[in-house]
mmCIF file of the N, C-alpha and C atoms, coordinates in Angstrom:
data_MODEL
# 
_entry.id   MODEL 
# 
loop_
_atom_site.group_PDB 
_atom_site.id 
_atom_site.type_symbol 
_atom_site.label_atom_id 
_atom_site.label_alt_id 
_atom_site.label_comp_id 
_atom_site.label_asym_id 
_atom_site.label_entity_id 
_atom_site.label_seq_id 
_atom_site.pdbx_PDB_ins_code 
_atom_site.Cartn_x 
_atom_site.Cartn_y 
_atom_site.Cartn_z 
_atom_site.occupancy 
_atom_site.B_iso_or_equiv 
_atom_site.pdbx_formal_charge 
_atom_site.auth_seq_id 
_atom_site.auth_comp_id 
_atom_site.auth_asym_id 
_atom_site.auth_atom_id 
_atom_site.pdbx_PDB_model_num 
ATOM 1   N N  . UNK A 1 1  ? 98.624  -164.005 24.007  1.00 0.00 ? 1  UNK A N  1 
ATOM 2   C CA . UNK A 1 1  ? 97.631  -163.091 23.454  1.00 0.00 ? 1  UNK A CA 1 
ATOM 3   C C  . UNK A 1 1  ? 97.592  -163.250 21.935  1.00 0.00 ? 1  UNK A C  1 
ATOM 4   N N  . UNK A 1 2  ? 96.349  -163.462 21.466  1.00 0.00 ? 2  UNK A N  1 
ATOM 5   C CA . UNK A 1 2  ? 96.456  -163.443 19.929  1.00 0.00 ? 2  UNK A CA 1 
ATOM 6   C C  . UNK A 1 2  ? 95.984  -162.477 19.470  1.00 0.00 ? 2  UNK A C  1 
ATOM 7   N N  . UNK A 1 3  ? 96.722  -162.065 18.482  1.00 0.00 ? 3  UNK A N  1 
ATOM 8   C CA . UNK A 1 3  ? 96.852  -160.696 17.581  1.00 0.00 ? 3  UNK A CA 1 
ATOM 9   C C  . UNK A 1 3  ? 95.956  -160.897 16.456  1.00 0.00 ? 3  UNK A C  1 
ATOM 10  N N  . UNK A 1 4  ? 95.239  -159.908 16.542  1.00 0.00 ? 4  UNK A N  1 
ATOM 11  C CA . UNK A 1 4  ? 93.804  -159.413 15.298  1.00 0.00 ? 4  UNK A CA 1 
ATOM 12  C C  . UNK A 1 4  ? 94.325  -158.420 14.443  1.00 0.00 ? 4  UNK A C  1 
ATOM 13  N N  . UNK A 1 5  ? 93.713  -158.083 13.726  1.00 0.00 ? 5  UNK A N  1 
ATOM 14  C CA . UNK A 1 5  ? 93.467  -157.241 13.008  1.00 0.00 ? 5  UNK A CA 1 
ATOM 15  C C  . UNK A 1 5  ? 93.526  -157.673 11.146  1.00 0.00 ? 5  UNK A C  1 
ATOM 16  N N  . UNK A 1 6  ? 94.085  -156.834 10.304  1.00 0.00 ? 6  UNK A N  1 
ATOM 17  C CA . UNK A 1 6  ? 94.141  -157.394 8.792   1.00 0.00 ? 6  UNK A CA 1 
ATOM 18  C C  . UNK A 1 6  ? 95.596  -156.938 7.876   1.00 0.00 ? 6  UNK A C  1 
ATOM 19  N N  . UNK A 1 7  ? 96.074  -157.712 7.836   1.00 0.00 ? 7  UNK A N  1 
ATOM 20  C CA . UNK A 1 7  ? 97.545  -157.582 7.244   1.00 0.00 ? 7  UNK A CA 1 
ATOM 21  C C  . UNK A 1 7  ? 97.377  -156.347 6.398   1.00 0.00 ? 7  UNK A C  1 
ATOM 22  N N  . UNK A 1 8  ? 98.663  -155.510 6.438   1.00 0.00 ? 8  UNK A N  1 
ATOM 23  C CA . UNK A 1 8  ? 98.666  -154.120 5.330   1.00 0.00 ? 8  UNK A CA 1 
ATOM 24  C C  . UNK A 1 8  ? 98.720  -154.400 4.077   1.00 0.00 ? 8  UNK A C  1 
ATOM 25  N N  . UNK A 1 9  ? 98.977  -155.409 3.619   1.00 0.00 ? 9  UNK A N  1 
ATOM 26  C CA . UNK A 1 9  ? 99.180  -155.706 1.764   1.00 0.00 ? 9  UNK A CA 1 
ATOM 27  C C  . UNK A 1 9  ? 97.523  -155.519 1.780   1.00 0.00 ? 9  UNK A C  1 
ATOM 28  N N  . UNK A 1 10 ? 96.321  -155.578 2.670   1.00 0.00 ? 10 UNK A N  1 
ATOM 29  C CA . UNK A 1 10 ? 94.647  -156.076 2.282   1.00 0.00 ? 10 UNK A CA 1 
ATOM 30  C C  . UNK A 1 10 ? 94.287  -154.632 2.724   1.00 0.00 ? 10 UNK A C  1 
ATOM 31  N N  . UNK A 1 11 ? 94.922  -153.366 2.681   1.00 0.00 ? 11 UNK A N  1 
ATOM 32  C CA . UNK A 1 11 ? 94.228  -152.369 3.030   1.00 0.00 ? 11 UNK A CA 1 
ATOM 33  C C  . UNK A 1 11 ? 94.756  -151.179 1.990   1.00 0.00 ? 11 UNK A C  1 
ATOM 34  N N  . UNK A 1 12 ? 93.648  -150.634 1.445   1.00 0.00 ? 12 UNK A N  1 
ATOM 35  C CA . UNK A 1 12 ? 93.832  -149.851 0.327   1.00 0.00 ? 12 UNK A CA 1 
ATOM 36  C C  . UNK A 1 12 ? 93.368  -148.513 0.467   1.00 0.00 ? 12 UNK A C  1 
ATOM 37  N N  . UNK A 1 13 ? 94.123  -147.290 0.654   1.00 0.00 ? 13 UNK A N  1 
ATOM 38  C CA . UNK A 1 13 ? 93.670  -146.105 0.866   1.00 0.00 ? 13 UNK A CA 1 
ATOM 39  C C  . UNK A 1 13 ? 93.861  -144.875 -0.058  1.00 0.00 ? 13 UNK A C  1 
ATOM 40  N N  . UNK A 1 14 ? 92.643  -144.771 -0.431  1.00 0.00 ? 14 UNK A N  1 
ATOM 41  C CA . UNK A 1 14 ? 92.405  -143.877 -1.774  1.00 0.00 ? 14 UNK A CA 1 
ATOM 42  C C  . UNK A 1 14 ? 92.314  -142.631 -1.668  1.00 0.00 ? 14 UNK A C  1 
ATOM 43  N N  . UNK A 1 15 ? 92.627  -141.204 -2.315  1.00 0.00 ? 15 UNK A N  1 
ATOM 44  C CA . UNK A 1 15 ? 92.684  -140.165 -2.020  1.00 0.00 ? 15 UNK A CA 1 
ATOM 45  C C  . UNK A 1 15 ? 92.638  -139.794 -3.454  1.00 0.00 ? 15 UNK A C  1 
ATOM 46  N N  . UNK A 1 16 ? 91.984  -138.439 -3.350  1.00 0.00 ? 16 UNK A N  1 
ATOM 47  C CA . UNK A 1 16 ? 92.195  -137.640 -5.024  1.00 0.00 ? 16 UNK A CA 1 
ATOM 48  C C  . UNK A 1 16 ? 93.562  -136.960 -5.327  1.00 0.00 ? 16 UNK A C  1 
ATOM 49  N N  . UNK A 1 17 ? 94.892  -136.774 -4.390  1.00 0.00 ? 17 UNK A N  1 
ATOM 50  C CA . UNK A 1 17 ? 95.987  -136.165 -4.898  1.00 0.00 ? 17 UNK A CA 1 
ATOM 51  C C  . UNK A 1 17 ? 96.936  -137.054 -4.204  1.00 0.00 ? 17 UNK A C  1 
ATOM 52  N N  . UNK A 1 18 ? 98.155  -137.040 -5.011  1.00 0.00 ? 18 UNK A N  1 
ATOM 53  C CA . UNK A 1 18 ? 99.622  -137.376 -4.662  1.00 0.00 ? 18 UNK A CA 1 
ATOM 54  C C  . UNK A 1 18 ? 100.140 -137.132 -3.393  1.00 0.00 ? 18 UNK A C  1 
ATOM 55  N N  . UNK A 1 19 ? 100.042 -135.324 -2.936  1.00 0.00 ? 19 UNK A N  1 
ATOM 56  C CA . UNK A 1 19 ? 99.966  -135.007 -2.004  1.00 0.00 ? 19 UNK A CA 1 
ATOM 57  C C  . UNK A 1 19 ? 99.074  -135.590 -0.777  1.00 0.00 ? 19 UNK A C  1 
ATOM 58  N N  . UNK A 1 20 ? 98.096  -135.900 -0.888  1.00 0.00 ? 20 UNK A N  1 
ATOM 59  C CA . UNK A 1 20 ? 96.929  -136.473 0.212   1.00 0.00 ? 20 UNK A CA 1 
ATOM 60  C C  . UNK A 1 20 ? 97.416  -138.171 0.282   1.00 0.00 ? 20 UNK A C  1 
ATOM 61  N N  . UNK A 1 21 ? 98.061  -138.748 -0.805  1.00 0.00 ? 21 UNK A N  1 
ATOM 62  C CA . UNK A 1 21 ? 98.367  -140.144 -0.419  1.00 0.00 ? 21 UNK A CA 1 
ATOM 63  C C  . UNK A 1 21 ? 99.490  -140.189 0.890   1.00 0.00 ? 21 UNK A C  1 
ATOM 64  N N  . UNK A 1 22 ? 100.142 -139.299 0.044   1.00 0.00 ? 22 UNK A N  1 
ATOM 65  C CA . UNK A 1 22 ? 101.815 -138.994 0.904   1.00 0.00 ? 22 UNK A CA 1 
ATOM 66  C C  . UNK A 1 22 ? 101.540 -138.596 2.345   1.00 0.00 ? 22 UNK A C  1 
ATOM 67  N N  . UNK A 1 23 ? 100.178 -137.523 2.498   1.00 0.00 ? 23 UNK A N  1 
ATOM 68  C CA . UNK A 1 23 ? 99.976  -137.375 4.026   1.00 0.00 ? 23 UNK A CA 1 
ATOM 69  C C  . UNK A 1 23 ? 99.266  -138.426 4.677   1.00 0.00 ? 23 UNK A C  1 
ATOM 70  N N  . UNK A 1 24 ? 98.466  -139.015 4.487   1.00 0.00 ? 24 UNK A N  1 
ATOM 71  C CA . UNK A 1 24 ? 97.913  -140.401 4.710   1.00 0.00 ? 24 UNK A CA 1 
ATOM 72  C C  . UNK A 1 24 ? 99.158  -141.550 5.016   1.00 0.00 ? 24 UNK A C  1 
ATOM 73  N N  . UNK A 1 25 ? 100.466 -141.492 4.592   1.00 0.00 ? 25 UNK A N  1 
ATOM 74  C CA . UNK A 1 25 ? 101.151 -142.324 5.193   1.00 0.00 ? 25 UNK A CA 1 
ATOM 75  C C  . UNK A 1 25 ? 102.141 -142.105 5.953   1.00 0.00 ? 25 UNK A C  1 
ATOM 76  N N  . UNK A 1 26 ? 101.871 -140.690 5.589   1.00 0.00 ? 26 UNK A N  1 
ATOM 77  C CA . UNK A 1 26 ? 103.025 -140.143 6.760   1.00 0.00 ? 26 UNK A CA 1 
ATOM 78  C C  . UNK A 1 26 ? 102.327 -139.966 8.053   1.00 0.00 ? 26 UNK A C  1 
ATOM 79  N N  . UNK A 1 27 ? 101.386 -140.119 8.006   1.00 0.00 ? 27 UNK A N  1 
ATOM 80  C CA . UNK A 1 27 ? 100.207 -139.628 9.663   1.00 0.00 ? 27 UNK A CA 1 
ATOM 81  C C  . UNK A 1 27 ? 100.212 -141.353 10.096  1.00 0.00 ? 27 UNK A C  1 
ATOM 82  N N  . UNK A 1 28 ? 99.967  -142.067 9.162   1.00 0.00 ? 28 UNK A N  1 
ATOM 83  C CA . UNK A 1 28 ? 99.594  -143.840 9.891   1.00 0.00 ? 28 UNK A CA 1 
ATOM 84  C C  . UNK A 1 28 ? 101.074 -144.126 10.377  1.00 0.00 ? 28 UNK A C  1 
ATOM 85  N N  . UNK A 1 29 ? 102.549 -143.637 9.642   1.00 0.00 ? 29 UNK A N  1 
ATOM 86  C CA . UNK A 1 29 ? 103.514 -144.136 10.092  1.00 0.00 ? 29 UNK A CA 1 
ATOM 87  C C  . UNK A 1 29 ? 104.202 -143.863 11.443  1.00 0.00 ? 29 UNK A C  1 
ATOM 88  N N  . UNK A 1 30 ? 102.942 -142.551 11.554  1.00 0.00 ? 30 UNK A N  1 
ATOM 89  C CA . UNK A 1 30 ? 103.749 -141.688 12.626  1.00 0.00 ? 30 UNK A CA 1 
ATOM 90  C C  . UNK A 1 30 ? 102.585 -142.129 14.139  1.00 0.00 ? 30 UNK A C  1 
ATOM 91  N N  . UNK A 1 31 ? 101.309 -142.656 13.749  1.00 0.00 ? 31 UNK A N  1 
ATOM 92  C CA . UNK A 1 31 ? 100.209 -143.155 14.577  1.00 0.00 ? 31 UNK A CA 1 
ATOM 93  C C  . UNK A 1 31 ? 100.820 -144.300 14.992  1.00 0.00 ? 31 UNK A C  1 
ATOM 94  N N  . UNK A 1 32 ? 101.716 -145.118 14.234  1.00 0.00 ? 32 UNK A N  1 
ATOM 95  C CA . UNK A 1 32 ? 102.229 -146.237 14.692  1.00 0.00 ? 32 UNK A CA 1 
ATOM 96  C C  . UNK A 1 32 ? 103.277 -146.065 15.746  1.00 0.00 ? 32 UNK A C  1 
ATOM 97  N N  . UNK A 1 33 ? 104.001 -145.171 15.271  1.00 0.00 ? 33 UNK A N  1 
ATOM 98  C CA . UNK A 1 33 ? 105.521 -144.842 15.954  1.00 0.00 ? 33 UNK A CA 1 
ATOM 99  C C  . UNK A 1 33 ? 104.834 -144.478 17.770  1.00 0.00 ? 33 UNK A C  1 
ATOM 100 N N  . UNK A 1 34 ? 103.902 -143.539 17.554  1.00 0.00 ? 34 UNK A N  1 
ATOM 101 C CA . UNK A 1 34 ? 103.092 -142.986 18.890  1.00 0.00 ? 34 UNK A CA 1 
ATOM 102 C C  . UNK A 1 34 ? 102.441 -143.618 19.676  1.00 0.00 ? 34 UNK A C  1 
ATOM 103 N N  . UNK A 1 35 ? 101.993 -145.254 19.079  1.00 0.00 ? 35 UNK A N  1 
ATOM 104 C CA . UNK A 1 35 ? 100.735 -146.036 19.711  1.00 0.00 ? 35 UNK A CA 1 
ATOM 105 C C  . UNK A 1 35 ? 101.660 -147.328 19.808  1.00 0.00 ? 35 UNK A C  1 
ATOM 106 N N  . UNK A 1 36 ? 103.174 -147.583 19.049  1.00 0.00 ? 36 UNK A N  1 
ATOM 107 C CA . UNK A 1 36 ? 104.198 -148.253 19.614  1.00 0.00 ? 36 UNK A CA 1 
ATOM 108 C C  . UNK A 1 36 ? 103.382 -149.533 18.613  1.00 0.00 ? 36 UNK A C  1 
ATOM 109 N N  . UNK A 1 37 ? 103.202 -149.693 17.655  1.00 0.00 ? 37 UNK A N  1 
ATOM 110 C CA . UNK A 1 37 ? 103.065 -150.940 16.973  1.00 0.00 ? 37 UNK A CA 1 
ATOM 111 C C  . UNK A 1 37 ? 103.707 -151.035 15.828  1.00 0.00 ? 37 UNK A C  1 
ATOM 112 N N  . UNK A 1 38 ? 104.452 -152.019 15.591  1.00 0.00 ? 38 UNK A N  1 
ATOM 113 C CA . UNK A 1 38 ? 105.501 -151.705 14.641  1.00 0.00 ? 38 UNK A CA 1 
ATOM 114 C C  . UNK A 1 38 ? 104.702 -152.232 13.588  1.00 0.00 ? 38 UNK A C  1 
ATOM 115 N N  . UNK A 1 39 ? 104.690 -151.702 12.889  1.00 0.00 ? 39 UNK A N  1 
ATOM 116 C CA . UNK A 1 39 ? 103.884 -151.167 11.321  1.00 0.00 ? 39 UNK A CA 1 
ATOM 117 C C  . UNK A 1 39 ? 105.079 -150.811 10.280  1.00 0.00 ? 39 UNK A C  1 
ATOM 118 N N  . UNK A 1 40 ? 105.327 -151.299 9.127   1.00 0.00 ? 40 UNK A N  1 
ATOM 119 C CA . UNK A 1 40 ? 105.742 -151.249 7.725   1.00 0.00 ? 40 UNK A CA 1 
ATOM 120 C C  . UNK A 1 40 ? 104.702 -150.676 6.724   1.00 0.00 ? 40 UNK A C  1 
ATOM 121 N N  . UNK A 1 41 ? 105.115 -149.251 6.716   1.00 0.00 ? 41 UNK A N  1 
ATOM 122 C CA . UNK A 1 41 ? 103.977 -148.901 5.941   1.00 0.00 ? 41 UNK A CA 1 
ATOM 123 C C  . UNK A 1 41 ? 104.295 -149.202 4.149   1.00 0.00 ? 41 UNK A C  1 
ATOM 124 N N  . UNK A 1 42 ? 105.659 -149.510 4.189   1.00 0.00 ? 42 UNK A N  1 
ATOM 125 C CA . UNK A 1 42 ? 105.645 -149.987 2.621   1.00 0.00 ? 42 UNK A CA 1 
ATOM 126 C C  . UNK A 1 42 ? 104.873 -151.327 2.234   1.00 0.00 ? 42 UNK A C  1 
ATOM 127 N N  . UNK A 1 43 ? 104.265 -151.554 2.814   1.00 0.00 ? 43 UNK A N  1 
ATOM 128 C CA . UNK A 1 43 ? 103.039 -152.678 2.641   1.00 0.00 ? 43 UNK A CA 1 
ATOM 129 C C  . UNK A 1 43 ? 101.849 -152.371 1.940   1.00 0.00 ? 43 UNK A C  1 
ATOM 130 N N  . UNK A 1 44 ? 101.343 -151.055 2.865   1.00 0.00 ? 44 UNK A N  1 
ATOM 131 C CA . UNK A 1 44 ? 100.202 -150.212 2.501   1.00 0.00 ? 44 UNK A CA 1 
ATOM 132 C C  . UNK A 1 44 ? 99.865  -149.850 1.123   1.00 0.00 ? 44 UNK A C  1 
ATOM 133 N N  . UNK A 1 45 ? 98.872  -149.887 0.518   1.00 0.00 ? 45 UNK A N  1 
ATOM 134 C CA . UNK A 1 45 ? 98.755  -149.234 -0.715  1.00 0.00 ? 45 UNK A CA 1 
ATOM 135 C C  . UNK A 1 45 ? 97.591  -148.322 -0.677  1.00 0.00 ? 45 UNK A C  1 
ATOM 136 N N  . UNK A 1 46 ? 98.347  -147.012 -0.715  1.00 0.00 ? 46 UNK A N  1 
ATOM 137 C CA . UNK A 1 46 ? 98.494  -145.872 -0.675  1.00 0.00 ? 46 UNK A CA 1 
ATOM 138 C C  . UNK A 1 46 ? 98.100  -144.793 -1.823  1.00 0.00 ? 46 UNK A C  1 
ATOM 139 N N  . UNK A 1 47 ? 96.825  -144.553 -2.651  1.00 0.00 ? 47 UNK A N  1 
ATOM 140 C CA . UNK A 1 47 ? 97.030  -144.141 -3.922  1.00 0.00 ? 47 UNK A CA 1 
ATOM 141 C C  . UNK A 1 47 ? 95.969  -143.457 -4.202  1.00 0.00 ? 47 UNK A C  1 
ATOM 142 N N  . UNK A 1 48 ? 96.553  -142.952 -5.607  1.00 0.00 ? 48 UNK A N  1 
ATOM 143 C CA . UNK A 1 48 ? 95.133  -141.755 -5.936  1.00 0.00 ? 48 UNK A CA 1 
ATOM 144 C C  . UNK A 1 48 ? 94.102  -142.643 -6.934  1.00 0.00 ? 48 UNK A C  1 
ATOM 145 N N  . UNK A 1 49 ? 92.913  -142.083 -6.654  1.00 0.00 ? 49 UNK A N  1 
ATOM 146 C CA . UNK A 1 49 ? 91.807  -142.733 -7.723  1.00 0.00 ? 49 UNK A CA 1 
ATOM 147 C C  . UNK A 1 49 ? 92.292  -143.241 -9.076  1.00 0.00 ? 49 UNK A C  1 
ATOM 148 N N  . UNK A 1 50 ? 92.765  -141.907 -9.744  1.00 0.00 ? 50 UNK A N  1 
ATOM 149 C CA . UNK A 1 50 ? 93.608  -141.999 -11.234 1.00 0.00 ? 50 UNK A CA 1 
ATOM 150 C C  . UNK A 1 50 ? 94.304  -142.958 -10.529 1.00 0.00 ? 50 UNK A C  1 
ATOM 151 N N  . UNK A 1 51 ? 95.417  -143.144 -10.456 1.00 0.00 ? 51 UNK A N  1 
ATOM 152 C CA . UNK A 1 51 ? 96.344  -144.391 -10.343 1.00 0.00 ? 51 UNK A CA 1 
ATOM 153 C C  . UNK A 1 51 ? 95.815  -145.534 -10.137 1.00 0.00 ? 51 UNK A C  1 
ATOM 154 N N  . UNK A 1 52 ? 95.060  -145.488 -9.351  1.00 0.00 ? 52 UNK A N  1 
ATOM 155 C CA . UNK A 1 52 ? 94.126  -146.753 -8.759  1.00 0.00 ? 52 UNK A CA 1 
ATOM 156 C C  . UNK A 1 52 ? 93.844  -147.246 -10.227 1.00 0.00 ? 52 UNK A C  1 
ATOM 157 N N  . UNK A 1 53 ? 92.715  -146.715 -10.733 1.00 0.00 ? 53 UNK A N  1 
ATOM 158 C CA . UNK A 1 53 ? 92.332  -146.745 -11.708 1.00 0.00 ? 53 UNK A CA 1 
ATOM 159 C C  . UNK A 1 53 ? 92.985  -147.506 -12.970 1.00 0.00 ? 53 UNK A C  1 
ATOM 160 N N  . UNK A 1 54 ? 93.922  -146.814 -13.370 1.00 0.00 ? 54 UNK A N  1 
ATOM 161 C CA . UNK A 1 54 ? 94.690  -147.032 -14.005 1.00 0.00 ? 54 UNK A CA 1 
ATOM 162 C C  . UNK A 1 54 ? 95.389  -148.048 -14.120 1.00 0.00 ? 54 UNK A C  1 
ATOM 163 N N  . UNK A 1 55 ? 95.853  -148.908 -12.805 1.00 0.00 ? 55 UNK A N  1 
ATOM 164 C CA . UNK A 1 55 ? 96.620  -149.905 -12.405 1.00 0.00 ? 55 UNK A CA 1 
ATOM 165 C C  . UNK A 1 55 ? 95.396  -151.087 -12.906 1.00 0.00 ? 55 UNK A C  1 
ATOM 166 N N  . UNK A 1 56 ? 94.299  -150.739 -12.836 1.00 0.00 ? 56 UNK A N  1 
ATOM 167 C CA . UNK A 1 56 ? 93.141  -151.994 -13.354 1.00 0.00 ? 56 UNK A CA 1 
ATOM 168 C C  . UNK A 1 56 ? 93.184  -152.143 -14.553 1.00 0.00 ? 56 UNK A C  1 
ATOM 169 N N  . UNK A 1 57 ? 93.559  -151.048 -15.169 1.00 0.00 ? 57 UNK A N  1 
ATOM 170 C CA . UNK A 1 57 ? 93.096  -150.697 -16.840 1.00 0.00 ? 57 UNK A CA 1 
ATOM 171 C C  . UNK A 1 57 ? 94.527  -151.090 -17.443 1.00 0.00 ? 57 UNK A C  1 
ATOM 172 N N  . UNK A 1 58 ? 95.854  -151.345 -16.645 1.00 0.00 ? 58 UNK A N  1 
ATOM 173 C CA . UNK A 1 58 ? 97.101  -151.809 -17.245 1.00 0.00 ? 58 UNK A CA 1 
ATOM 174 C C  . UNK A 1 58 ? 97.026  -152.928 -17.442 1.00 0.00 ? 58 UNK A C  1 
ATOM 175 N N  . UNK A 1 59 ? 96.351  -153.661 -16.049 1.00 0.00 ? 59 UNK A N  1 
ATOM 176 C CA . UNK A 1 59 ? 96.316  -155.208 -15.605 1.00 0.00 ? 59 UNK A CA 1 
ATOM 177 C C  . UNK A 1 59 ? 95.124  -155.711 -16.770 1.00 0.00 ? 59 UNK A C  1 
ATOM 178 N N  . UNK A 1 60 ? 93.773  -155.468 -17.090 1.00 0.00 ? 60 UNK A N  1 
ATOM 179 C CA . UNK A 1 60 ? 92.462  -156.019 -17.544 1.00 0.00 ? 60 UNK A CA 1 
ATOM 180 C C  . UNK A 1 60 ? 92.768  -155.384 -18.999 1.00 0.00 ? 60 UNK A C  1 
ATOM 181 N N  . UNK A 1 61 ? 93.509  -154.373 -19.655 1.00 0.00 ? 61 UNK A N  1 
ATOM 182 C CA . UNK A 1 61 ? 93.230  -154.056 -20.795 1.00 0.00 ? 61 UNK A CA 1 
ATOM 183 C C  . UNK A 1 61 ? 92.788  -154.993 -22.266 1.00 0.00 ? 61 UNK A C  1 
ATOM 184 N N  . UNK A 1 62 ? 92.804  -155.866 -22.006 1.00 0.00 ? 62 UNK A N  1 
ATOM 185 C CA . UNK A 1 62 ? 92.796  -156.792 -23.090 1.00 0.00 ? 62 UNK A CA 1 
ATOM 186 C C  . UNK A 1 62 ? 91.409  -157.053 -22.640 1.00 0.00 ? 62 UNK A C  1 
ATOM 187 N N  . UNK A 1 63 ? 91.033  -157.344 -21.685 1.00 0.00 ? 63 UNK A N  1 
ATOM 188 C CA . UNK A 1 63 ? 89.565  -157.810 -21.148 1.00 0.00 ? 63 UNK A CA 1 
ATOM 189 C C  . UNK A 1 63 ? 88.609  -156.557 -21.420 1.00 0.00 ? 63 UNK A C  1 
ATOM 190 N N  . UNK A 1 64 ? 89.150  -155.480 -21.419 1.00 0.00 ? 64 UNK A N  1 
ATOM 191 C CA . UNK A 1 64 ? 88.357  -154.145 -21.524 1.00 0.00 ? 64 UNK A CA 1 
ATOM 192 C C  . UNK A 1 64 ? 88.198  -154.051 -23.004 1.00 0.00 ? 64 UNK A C  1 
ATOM 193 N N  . UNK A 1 65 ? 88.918  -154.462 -23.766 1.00 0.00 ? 65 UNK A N  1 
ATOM 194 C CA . UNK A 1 65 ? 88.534  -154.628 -25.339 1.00 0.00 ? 65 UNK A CA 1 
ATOM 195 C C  . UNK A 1 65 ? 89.821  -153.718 -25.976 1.00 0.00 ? 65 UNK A C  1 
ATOM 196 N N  . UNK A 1 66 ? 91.103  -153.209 -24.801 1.00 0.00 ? 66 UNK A N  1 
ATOM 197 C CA . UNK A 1 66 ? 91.781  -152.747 -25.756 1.00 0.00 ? 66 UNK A CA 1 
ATOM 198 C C  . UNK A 1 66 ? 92.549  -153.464 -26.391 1.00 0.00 ? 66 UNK A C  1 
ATOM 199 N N  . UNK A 1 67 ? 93.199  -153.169 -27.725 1.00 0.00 ? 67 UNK A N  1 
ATOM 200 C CA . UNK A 1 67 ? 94.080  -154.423 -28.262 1.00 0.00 ? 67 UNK A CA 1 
ATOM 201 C C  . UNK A 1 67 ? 96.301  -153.908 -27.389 1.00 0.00 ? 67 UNK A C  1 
ATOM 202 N N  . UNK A 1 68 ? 96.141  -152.684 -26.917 1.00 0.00 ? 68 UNK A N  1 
ATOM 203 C CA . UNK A 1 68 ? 97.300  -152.212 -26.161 1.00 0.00 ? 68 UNK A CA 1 
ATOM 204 C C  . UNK A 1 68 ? 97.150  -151.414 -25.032 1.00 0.00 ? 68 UNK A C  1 
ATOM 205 N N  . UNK A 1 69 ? 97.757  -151.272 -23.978 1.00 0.00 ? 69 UNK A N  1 
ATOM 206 C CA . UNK A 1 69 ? 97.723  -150.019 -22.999 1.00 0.00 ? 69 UNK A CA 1 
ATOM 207 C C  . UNK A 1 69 ? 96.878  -149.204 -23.067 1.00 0.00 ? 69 UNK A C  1 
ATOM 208 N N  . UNK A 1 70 ? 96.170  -148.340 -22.796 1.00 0.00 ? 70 UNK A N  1 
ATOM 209 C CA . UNK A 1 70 ? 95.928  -147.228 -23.425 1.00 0.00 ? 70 UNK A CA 1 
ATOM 210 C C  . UNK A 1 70 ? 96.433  -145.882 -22.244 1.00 0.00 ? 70 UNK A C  1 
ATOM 211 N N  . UNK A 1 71 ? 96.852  -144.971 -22.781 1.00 0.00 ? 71 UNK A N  1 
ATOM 212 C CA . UNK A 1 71 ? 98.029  -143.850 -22.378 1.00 0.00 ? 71 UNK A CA 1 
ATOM 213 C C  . UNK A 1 71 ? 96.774  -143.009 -21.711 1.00 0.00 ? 71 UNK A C  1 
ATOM 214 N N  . UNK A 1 72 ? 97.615  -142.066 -20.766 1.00 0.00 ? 72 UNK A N  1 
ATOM 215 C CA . UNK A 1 72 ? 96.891  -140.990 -20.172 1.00 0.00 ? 72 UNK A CA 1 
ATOM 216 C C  . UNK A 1 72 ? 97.246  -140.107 -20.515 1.00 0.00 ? 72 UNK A C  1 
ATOM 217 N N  . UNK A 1 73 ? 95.891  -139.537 -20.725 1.00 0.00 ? 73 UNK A N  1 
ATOM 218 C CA . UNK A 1 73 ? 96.220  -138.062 -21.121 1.00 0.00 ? 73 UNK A CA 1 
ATOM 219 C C  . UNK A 1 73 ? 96.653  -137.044 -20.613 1.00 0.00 ? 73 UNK A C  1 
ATOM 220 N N  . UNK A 1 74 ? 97.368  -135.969 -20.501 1.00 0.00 ? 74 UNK A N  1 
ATOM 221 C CA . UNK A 1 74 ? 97.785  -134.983 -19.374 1.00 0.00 ? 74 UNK A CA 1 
ATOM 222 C C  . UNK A 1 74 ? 97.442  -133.940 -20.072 1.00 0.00 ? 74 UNK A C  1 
ATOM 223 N N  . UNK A 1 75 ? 97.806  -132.710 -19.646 1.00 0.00 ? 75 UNK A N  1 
ATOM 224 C CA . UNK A 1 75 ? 97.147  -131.908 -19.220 1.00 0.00 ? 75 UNK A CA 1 
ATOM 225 C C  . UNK A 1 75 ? 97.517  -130.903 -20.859 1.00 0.00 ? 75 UNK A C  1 
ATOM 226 N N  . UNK A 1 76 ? 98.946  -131.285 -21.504 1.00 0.00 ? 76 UNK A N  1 
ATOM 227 C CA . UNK A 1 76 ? 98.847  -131.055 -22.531 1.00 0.00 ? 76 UNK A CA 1 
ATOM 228 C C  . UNK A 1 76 ? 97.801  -131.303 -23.647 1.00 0.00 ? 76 UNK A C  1 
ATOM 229 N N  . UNK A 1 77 ? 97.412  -132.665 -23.791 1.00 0.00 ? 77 UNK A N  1 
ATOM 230 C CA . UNK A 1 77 ? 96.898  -133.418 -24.400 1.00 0.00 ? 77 UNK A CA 1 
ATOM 231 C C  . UNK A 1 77 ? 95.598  -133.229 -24.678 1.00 0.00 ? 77 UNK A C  1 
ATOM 232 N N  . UNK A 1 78 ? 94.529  -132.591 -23.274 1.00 0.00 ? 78 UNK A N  1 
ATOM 233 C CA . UNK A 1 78 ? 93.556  -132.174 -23.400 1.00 0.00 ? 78 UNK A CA 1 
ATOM 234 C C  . UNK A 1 78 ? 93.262  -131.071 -23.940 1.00 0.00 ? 78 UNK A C  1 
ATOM 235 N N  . UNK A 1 79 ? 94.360  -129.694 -24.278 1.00 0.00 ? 79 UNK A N  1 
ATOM 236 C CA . UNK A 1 79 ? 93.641  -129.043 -24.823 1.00 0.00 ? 79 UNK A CA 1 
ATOM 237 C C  . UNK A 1 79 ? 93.357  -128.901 -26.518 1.00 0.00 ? 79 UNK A C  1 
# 
């Protein structure tokens, strides 16, 4: 029988909170455990928009025109 589907490093699941990533892999790890397919969910990438985000803007910053990183602001910062 040959096996389909798309390796977990090629599947990216986005959510607006920390919390909502964390339940998103705790529900697929546990869909696996229940449906008996052995699944590594440390493969998965698992993340919030901001992070997402961010991880482009660490990687491309020089291409984006910054000359360093540029930092996030929190929640101090904004006011």
């Amino acid at each position: 029988m040959k096996e389909e589907g798309v390796n977990p490093k090629n599947i990216l699941l986005v959510t607006f909170t920390d919390a909502g990533a964390k339940e998103m892999k705790e529900r697929i790890e546990a869909y696996s455990k229940e449906f008996d397919v052995p699944y590594d969910v440390s493969n998965l990438n698992v993340t919030t928009f901001n992070a997402f985000a961010y991880g482009i803007i660490k990687k491309e910053y020089l291409k984006l025109g910054f000359t360093q990183v540029p930092t996030v602001i929190d929640n101090v910062e904004k006011s």
